[in-house]
KEZA-607896 format. One record per atom (N, C-alpha, C): chain; atom name; x, y, z. Coordinates in steps of 0.2 Angstrom, whole numbers, plus 5000, padded with zeros to 4 digits. Layout:
% residues N
A / CA / X / Y / Z .
...
END
This chain:
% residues 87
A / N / 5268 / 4868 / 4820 .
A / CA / 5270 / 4862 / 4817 .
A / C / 5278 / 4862 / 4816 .
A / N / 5282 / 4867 / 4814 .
A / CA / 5288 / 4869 / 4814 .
A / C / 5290 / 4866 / 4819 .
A / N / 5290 / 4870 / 4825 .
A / CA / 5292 / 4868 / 4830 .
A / C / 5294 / 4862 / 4835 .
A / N / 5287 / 4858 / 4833 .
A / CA / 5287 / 4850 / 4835 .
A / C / 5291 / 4845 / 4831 .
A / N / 5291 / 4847 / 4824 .
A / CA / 5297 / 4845 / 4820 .
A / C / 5303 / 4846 / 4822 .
A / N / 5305 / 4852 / 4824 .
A / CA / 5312 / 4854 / 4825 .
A / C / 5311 / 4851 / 4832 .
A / N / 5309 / 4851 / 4837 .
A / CA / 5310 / 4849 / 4844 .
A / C / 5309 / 4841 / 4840 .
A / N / 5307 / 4838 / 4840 .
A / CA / 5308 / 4832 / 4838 .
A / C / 5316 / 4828 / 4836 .
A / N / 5316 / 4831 / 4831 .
A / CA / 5324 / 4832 / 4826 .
A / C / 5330 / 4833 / 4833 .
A / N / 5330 / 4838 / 4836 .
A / CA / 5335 / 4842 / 4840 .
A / C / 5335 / 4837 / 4845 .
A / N / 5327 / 4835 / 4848 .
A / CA / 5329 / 4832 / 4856 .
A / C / 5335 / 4824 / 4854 .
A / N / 5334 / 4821 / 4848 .
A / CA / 5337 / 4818 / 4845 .
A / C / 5347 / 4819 / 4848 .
A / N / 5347 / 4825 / 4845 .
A / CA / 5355 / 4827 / 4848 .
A / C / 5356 / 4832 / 4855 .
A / N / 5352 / 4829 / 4857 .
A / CA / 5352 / 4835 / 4863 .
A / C / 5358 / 4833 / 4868 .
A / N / 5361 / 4830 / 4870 .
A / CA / 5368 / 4828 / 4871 .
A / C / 5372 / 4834 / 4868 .
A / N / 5373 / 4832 / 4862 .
A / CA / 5379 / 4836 / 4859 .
A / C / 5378 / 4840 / 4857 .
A / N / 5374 / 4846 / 4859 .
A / CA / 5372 / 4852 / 4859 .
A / C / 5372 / 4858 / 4863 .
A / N / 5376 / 4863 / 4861 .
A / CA / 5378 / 4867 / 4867 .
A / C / 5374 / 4874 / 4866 .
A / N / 5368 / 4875 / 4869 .
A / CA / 5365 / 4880 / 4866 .
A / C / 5368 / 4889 / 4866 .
A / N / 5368 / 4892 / 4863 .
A / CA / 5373 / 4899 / 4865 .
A / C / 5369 / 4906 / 4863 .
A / N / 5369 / 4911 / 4866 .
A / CA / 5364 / 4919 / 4865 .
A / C / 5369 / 4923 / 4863 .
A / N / 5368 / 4925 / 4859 .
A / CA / 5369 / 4933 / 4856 .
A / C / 5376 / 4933 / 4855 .
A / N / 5380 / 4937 / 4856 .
A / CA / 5386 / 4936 / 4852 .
A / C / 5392 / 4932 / 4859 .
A / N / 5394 / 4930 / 4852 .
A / CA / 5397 / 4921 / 4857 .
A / C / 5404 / 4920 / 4852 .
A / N / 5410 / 4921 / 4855 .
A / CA / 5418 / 4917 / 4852 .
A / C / 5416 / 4911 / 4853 .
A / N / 5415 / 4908 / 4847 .
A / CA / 5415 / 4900 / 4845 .
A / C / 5423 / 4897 / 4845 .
A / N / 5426 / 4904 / 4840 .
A / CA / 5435 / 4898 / 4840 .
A / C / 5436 / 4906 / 4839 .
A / N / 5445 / 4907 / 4838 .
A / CA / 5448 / 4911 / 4836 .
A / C / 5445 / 4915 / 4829 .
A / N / 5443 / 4920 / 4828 .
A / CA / 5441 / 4922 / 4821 .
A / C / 5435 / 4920 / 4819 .
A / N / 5431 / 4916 / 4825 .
A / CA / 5422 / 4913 / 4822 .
A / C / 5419 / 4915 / 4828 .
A / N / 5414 / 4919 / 4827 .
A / CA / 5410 / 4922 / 4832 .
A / C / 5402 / 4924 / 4829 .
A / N / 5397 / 4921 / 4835 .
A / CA / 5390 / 4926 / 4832 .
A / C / 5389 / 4930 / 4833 .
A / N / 5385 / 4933 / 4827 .
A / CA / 5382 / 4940 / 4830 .
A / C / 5376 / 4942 / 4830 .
A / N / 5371 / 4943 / 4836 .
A / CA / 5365 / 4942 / 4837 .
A / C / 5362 / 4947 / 4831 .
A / N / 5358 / 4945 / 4829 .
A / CA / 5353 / 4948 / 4824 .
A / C / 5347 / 4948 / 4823 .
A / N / 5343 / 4948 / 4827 .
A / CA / 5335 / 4946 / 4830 .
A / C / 5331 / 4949 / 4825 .
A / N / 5325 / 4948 / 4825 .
A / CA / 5320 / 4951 / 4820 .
A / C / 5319 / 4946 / 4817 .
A / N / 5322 / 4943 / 4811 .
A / CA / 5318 / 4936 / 4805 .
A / C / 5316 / 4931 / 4808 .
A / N / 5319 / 4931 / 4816 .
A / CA / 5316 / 4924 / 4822 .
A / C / 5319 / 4926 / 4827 .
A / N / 5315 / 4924 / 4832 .
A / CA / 5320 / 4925 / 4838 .
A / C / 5324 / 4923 / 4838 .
A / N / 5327 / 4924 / 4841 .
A / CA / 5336 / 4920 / 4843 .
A / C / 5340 / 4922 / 4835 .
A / N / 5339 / 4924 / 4831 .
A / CA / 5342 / 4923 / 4825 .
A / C / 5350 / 4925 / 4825 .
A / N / 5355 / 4924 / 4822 .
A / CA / 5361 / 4924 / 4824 .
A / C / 5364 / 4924 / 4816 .
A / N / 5369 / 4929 / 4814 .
A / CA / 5372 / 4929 / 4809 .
A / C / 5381 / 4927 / 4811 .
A / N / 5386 / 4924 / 4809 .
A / CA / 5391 / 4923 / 4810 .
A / C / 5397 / 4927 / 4806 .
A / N / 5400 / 4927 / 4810 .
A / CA / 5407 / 4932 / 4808 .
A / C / 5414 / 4929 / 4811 .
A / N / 5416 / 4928 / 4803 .
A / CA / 5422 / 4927 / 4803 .
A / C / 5426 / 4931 / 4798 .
A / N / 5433 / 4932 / 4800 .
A / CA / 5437 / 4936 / 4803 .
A / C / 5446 / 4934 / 4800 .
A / N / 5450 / 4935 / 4796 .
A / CA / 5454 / 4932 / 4795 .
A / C / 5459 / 4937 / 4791 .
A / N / 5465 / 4938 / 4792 .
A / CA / 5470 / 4942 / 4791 .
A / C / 5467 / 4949 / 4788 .
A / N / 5466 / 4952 / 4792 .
A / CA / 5462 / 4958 / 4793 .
A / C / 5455 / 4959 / 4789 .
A / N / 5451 / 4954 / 4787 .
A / CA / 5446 / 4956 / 4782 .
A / C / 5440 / 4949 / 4787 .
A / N / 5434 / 4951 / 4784 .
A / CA / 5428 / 4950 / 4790 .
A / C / 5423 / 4947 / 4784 .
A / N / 5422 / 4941 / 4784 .
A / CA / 5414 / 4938 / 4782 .
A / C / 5409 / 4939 / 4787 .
A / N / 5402 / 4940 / 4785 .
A / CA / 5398 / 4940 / 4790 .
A / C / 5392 / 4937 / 4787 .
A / N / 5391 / 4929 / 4788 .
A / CA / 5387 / 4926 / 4785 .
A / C / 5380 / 4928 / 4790 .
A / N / 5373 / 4929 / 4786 .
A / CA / 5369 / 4930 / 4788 .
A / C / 5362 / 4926 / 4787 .
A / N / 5363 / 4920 / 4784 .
A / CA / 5358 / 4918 / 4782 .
A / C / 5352 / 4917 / 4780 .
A / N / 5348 / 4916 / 4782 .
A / CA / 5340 / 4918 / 4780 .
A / C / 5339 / 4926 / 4778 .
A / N / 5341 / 4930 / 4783 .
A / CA / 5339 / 4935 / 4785 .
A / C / 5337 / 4939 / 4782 .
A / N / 5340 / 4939 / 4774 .
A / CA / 5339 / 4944 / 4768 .
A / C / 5337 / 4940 / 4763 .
A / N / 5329 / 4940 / 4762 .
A / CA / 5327 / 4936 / 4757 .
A / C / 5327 / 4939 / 4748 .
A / N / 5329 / 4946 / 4749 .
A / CA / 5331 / 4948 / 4742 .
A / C / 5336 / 4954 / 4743 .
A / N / 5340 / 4954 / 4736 .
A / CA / 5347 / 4959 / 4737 .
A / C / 5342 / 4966 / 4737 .
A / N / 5334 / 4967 / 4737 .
A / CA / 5334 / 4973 / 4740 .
A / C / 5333 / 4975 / 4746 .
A / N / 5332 / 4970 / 4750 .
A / CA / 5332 / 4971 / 4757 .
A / C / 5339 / 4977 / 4759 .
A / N / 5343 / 4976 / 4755 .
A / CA / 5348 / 4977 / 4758 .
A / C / 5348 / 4986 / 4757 .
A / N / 5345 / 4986 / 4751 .
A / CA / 5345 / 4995 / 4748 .
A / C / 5338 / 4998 / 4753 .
A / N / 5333 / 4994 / 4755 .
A / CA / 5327 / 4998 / 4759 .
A / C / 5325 / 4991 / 4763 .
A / N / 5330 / 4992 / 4771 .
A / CA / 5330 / 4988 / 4775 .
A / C / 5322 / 4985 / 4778 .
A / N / 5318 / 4993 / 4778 .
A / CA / 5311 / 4994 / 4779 .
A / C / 5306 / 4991 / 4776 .
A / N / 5309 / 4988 / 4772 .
A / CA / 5304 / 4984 / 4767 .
A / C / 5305 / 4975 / 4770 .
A / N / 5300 / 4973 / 4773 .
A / CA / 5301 / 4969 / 4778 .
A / C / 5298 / 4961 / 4775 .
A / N / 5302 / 4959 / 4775 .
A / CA / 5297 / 4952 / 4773 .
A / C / 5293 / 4946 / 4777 .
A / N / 5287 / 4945 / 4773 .
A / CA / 5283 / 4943 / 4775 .
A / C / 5284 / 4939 / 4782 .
A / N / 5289 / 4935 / 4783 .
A / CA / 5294 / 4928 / 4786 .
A / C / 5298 / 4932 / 4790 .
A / N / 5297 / 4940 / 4792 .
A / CA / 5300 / 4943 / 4797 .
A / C / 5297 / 4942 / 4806 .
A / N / 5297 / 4938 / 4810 .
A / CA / 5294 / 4938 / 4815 .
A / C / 5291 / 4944 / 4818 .
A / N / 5298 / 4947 / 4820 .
A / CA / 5297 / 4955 / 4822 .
A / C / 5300 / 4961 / 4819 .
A / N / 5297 / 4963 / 4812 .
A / CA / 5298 / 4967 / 4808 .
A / C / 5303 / 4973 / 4810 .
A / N / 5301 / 4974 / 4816 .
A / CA / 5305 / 4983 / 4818 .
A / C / 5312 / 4979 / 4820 .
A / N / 5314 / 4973 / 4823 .
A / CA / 5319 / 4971 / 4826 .
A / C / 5325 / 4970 / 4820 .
A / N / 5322 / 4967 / 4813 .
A / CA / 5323 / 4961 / 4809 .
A / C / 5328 / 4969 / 4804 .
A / N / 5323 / 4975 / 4805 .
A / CA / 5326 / 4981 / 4800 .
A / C / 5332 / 4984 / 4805 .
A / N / 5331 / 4984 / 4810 .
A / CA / 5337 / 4988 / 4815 .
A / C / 5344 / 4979 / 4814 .
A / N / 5342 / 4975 / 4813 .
A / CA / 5349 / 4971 / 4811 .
A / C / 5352 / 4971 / 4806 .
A / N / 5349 / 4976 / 4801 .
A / CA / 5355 / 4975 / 4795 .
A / C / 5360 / 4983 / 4796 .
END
């Protein structure tokens, strides 16, 4: 159901859409960084700016414990083993 939704919505903009895989230079200082596991393709972004580094991630971490026992996987993790090797 998700899917058909989204592919609905997206074919919509499908023109101005440039699709991109895994770690990708967007601009200067903004790039992704693939992070696979909470869905396929999942991509967290990193930006980067007078020596110091954001790395916006997401979905990806649905509670600040994830972060202390990456192993603890949430339910909404597509591919569990993939989802803990990305943090």
């Amino acid at each position: 159901m998700l899917i058909r939704s989204v592919n609905a919505s997206l074919s919509k903009l499908a023109d101005g859409i440039e699709l991109i895989d895994g770690d990708t230079q967007l601009l200067p200082g903004i790039k992704t960084v693939a992070a696979p596991g909470h869905t396929p393709g999942h991509m967290a972004v990193s930006i980067t700016s007078h020596g110091r580094e954001l790395l916006y991630i997401g979905d990806a971490i649905l509670h600040p414990v994830h972060m202390e026992h990456p192993e603890w996987n949430a339910i909404v993790d597509v591919i569990p083993e993939e989802a803990e090797a990305s943090l």
